[in-house]
Structures are given as structure tokens and as C-alpha cells.
Kinemage of the C-alpha trace (Angstrom):
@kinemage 1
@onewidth
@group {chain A} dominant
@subgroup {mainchain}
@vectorlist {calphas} color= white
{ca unk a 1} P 170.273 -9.373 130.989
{ca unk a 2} L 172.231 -12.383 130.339
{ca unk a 3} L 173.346 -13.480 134.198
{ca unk a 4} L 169.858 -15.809 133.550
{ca unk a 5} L 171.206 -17.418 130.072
{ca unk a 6} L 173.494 -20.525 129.875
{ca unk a 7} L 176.677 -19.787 129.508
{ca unk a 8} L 179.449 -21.994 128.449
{ca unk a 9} L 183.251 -20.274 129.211
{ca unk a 10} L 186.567 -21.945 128.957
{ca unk a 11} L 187.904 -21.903 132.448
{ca unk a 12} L 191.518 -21.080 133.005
{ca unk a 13} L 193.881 -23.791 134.497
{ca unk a 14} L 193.694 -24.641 138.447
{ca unk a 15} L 190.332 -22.041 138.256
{ca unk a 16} L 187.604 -24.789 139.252
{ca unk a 17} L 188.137 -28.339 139.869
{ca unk a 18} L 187.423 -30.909 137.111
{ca unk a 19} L 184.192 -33.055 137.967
{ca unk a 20} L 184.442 -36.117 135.330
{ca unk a 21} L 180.964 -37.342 135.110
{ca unk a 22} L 180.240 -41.431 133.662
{ca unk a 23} L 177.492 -42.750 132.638
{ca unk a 24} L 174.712 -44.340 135.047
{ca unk a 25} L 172.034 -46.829 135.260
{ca unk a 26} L 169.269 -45.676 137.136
{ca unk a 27} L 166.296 -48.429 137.827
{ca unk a 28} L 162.287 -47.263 137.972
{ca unk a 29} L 159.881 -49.412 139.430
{ca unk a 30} L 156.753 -49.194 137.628
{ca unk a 31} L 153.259 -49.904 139.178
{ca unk a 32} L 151.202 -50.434 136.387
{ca unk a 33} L 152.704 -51.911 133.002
{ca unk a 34} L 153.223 -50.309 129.306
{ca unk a 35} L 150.656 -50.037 127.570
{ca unk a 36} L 150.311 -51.451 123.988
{ca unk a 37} L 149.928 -49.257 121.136
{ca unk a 38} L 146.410 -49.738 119.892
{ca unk a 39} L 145.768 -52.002 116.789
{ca unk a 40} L 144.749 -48.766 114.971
{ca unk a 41} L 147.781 -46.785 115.146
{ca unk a 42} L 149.855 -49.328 113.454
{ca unk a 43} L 147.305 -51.253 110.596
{ca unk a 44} L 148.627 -48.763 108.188
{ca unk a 45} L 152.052 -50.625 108.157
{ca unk a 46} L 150.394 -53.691 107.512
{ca unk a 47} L 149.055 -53.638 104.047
{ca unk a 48} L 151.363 -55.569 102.440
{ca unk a 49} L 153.953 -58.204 102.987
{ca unk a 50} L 157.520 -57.997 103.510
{ca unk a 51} L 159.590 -60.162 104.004
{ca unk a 52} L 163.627 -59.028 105.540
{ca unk a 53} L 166.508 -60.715 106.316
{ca unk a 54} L 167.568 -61.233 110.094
{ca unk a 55} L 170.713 -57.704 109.547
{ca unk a 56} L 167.350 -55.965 107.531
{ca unk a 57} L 164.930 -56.967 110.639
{ca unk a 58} L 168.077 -55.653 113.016
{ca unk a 59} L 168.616 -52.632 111.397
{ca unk a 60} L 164.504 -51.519 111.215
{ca unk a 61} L 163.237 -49.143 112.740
{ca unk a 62} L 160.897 -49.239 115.936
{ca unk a 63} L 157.356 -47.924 116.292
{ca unk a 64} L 156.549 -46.324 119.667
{ca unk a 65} L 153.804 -44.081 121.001
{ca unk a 66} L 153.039 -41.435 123.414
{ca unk a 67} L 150.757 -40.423 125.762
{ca unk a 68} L 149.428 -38.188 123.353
{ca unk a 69} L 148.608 -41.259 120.880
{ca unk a 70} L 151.039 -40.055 118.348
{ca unk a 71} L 153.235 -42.530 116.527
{ca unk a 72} L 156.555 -41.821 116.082
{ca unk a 73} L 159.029 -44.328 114.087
């Protein structure tokens, strides 16, 4: 039965109103603050030296983690 899938259609002219939709910001107060990623998680990407220039350093990637200590870059 499909009436409890997603469907996209191409409505007709005049059929349904348009509803433009534009970005947001939406602020969360937080009660406690991040935490850091442990020490651990990222000594791998510090063996060695590098050294980049300020568009390189721009243009890096981040490292982040989750709440299920998995790194993800």
C-alpha cells in the first residue's frame, strides 16, 4: 500500500497554494557546554609535522566527534 510512502507529484496550476519556505536561524540554549574530544581520539593525526599555508589551513578539514566516540573528519 503506498498511501503511507512519500510521494512527490507535480501539482497542476491554481491546485494548492505555493508556500515559499527561507531559510531560518533557530537559537538553542545549552546547559552544560561541548565537550572536548579526548586527547586519544585525535594523537593519531599528530605524528608528524605539517606545516600549511593560511588558504591550505582554510580549506582543511575539521575533526568532530559523537556521542558514540567516533571520529568523523
Amino acid at each position: 500500500d503506498d498511501d503511507d510512502e512519500p510521494q512527490l507529484r507535480l501539482a497542476e496550476s491554481g491546485e494548492r497554494p505555493t508556500l515559499r519556505l527561507s531559510p531560518q536561524i533557530r537559537v538553542e540554549y545549552i546547559s552544560k557546554p561541548i565537550p572536548t574530544i579526548p586527547r586519544e581520539a585525535i594523537l593519531p593525526f599528530f605524528d608528524h609535522s605539517l606545516v600549511l599555508s593560511e588558504e591550505e589551513q582554510d580549506a582543511a578539514p575539521y575533526i568532530i566527534g559523537n556521542a558514540d566516540d567516533r571520529v568523523v573528519m
